[in-house]
C-alpha positions as a Markdown table, in Angstrom:
| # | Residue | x | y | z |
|---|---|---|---|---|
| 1 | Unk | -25.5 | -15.0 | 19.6 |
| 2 | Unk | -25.0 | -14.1 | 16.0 |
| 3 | Unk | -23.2 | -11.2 | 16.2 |
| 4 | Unk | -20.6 | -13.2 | 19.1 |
| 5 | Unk | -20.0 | -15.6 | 16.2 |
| 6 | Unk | -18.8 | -13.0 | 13.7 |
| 7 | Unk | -16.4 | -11.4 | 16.3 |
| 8 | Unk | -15.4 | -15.1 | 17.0 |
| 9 | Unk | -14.9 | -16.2 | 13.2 |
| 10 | Unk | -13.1 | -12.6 | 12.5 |
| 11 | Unk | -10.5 | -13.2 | 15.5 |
| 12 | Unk | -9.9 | -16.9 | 14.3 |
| 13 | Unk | -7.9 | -18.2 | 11.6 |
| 14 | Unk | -11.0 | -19.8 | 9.4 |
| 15 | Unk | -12.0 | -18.8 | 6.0 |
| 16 | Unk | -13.7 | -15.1 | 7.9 |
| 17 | Unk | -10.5 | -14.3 | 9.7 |
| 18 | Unk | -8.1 | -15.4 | 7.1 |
| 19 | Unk | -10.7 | -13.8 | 4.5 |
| 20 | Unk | -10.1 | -10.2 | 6.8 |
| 21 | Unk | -6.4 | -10.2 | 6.7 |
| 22 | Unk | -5.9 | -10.8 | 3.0 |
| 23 | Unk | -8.4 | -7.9 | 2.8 |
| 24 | Unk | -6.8 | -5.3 | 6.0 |
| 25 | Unk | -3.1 | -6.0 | 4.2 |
| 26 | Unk | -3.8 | -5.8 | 0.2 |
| 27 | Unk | -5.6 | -2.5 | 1.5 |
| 28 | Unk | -2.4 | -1.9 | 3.8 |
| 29 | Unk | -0.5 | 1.2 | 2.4 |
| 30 | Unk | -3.9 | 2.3 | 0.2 |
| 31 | Unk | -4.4 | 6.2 | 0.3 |
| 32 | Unk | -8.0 | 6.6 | -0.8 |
| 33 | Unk | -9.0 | 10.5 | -1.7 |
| 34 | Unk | -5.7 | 11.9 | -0.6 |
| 35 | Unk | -6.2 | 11.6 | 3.2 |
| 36 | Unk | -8.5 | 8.3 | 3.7 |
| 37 | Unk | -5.6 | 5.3 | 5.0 |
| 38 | Unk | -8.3 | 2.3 | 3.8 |
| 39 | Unk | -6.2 | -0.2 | 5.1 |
| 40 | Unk | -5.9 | 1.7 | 8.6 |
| 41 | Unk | -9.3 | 2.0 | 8.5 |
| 42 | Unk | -10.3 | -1.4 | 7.7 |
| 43 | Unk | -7.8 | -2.4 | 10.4 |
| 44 | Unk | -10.2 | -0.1 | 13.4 |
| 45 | Unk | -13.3 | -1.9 | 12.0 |
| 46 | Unk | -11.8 | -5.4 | 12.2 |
| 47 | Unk | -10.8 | -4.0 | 15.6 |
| 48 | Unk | -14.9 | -3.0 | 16.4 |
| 49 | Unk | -16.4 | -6.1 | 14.9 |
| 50 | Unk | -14.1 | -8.3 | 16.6 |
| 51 | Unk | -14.0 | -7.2 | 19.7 |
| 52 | Unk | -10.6 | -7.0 | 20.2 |
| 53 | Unk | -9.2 | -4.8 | 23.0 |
| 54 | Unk | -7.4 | -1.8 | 21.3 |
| 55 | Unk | -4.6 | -2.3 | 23.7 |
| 56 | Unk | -3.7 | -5.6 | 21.5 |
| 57 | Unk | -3.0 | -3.2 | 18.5 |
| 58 | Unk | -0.6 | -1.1 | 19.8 |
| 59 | Unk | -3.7 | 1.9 | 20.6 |
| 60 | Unk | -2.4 | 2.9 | 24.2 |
| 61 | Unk | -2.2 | 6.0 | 25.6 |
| 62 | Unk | 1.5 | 7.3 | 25.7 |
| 63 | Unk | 2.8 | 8.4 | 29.2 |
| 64 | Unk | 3.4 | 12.0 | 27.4 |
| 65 | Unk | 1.7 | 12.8 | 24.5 |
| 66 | Unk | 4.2 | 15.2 | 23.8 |
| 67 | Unk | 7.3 | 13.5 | 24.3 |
| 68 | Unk | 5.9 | 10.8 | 22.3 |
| 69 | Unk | 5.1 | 13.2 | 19.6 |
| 70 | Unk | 8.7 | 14.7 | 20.0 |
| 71 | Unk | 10.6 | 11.8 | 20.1 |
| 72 | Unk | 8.4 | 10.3 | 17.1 |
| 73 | Unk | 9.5 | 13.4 | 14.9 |
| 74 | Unk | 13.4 | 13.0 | 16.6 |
| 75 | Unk | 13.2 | 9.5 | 15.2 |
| 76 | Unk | 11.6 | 10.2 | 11.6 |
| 77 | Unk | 13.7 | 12.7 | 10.6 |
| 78 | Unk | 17.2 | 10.8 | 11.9 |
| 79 | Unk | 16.0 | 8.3 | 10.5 |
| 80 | Unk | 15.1 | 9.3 | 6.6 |
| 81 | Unk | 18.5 | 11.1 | 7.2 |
| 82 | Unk | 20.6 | 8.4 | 8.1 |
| 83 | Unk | 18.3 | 5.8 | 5.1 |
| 84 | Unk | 19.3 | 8.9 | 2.3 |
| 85 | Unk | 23.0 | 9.4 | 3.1 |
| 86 | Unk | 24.3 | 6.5 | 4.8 |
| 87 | Unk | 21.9 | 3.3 | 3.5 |
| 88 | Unk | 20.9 | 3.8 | 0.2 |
| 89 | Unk | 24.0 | 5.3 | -1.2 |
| 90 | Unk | 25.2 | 2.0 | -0.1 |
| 91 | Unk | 22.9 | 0.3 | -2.1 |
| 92 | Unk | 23.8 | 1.8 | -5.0 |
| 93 | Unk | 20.5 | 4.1 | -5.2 |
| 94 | Unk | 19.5 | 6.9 | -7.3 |
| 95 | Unk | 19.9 | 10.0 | -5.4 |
| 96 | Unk | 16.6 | 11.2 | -6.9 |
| 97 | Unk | 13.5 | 9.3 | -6.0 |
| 98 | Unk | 11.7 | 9.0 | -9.8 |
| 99 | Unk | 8.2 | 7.9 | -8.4 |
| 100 | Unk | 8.0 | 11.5 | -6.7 |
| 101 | Unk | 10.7 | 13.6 | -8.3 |
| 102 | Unk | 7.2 | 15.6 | -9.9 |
| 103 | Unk | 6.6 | 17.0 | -6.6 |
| 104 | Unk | 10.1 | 18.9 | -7.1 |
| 105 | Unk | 9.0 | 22.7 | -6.0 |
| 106 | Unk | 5.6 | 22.0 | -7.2 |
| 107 | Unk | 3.6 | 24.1 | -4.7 |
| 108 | Unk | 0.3 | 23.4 | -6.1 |
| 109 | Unk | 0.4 | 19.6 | -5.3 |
| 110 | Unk | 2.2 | 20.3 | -2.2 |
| 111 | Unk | -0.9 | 20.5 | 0.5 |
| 112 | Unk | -2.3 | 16.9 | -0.7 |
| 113 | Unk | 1.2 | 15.5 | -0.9 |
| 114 | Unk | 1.4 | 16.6 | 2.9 |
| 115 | Unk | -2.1 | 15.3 | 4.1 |
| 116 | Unk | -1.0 | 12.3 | 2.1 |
| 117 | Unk | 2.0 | 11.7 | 4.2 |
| 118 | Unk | 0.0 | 12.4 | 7.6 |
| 119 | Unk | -2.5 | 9.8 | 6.2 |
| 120 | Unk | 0.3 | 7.1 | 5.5 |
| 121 | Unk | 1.9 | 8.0 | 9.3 |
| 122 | Unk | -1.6 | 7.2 | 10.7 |
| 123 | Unk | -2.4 | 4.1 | 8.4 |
| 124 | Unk | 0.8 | 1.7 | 7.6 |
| 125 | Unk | 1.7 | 1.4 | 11.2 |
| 126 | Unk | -2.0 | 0.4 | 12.3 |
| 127 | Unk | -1.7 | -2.2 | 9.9 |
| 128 | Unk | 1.8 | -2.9 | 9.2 |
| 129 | Unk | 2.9 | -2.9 | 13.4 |
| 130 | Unk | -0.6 | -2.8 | 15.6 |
| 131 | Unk | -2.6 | -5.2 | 13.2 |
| 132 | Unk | -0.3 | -7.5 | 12.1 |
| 133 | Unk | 1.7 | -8.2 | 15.4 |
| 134 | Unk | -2.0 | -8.6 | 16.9 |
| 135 | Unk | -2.6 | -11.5 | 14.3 |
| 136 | Unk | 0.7 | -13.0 | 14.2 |
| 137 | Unk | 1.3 | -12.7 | 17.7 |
| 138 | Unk | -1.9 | -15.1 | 18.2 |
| 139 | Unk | 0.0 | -17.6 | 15.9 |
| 140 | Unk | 3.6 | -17.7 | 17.3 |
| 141 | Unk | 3.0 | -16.4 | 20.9 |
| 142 | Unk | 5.1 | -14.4 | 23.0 |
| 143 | Unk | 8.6 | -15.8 | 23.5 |
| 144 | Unk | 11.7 | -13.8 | 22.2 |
| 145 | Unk | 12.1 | -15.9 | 19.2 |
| 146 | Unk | 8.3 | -15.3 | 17.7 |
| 147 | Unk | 8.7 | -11.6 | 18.3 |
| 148 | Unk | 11.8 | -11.6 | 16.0 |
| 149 | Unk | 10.1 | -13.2 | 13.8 |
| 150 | Unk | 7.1 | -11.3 | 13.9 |
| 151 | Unk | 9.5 | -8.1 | 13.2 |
| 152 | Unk | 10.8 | -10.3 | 10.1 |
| 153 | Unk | 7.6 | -10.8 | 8.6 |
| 154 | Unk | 6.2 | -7.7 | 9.3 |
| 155 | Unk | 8.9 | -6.1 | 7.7 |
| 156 | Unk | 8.9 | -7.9 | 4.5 |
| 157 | Unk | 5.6 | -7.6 | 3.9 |
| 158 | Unk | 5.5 | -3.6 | 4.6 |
| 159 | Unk | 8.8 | -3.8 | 1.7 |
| 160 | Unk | 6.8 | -5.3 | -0.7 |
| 161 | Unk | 3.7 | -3.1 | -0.5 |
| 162 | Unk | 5.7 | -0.3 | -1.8 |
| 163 | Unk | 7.3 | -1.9 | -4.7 |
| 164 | Unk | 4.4 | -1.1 | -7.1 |
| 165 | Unk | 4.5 | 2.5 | -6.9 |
| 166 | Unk | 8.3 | 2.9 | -5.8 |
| 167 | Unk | 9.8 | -0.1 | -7.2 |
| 168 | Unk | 13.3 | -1.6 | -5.7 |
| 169 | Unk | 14.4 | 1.8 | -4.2 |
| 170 | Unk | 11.2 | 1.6 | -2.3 |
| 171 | Unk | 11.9 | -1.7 | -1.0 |
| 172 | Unk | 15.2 | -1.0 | 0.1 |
| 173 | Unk | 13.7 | 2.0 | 2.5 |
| 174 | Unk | 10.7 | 0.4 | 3.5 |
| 175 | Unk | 13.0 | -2.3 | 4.6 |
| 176 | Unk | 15.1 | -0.6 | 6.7 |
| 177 | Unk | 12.1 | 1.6 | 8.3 |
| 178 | Unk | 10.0 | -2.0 | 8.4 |
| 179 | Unk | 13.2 | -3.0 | 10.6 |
| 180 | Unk | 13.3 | -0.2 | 13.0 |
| 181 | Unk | 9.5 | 0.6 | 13.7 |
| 182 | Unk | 8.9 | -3.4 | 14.0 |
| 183 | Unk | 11.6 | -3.4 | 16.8 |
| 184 | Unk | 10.7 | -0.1 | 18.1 |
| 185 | Unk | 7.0 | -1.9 | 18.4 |
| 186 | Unk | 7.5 | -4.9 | 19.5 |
| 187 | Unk | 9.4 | -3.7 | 22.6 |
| 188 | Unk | 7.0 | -0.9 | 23.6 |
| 189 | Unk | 3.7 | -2.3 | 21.9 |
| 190 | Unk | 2.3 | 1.5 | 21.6 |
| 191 | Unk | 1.5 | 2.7 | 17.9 |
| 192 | Unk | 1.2 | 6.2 | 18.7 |
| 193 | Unk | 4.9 | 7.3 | 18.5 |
| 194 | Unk | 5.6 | 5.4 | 15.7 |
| 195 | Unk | 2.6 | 7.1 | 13.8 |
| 196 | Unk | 4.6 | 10.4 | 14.5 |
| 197 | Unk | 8.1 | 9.1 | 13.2 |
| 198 | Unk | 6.6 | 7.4 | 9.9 |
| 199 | Unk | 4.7 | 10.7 | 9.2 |
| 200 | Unk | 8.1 | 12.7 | 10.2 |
| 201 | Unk | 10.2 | 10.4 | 8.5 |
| 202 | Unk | 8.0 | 10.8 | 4.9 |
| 203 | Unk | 7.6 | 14.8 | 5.4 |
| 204 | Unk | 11.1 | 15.0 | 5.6 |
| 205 | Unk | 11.8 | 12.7 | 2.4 |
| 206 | Unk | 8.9 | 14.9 | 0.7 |
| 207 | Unk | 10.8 | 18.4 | 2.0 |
| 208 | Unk | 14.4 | 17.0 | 0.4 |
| 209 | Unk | 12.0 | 16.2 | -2.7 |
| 210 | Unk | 10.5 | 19.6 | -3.0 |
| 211 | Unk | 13.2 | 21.8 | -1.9 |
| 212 | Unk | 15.8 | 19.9 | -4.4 |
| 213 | Unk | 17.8 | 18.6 | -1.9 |
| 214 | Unk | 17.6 | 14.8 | -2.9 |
| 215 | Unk | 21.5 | 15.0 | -4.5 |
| 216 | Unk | 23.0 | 17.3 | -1.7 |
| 217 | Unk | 21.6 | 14.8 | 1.6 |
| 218 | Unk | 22.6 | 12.0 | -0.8 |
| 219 | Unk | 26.4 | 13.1 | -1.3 |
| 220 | Unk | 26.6 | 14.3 | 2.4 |
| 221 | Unk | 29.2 | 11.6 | 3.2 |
| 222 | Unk | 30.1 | 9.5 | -0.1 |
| 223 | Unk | 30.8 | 12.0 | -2.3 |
């Protein structure tokens, strides 16, 4: 009876459940030890303890686990393409991203830097899409209008969680990914793609780091 109580109070909206989001989103884009996502995994014990299906967090099984792989890294990569040549230089943004510009053909950091970006894939979308349209959607419901703002909310709060560390430049991308995966989610409800594209999409912005091609992708159409 107790333990029905605690998965109860953790699925509401009282001081537990309120108590466990604060906690799942400061943790949100966390990367404890390199390759530990703590807000990811704080997200799959909320999941446990609360007994919520892992359907309702985007955790379904793809049709094709490769194409869902393959179109997941299709989508990263156009898409840290299109946010470094098209979007930011719109913005007025530094070609080269300070915050990482240390990983510039520095080999010996290169293998955590990777697992790092694998972690982040894996983490920020169970929190950022599967756990937060899970809670939200119990607030706002299911019409067309909540979803969009869902997505809008969503979005924001995934920009904001990299300002510490990246600052307004960071913003600016996470907004723009925050837009499209929240979209992407919110029509398909499966995680599992989008796990592939964020990892994709941050392997490839760590490869134009390391390789010192930041400039070059940057200048590919405004010179």
């Amino acid at each position: 009876m107790n333990e029905d109580r605690f998965a109860q109070d953790l699925r509401g909206f009282g001081p537990l459940g309120l108590l466990a989001i604060f906690i799942i989103l400061a943790a949100g884009n966390i990367t404890a030890g390199i390759v530990f996502p703590l807000g990811g995994a704080l997200a799959l014990l909320w999941v446990q303890w609360s007994r919520t299906p892992w359907r309702e967090i985007g955790y379904v099984r793809p049709r094709s686990w490769a194409l869902s792989i393959a179109g997941g890294i299709v989508l990263g990569v156009a898409l840290k393409f299109v946010m470094k040549s098209v979007v930011m230089p719109l913005l007025g943004a530094d070609p080269v991203n300070g915050t990482y510009h240390y990983l510039a053909g520095n080999i010996a950091l290169l293998p955590a830097a990777v697992l790092m970006m694998l972690a982040a894939g894996f983490g920020e979308e169970t929190v950022f899409r599967g756990f937060l349209f899970e809670r939200l959607g119990k607030l706002v419901g299911p019409g067309f209008a909540a979803k969009a703002s869902i997505v809008a909310i969503t979005t924001v709060l995934f920009a904001l969680a990299h300002f510490p560390d990246q600052g307004l430049p960071g913003v600016e991308q996470a907004l723009g990914t925050g837009l499209v995966f929240g979209t992407i989610y919110a029509r398909t409800r499966s995680v599992f793609m989008l796990m592939c594209a964020h990892a994709a999409y941050d392997l490839a912005a760590l490869a134009m780091i390391y390789l010192n091609l930041e400039s070059a992708v940057a200048h590919l159409i405004f010179k």
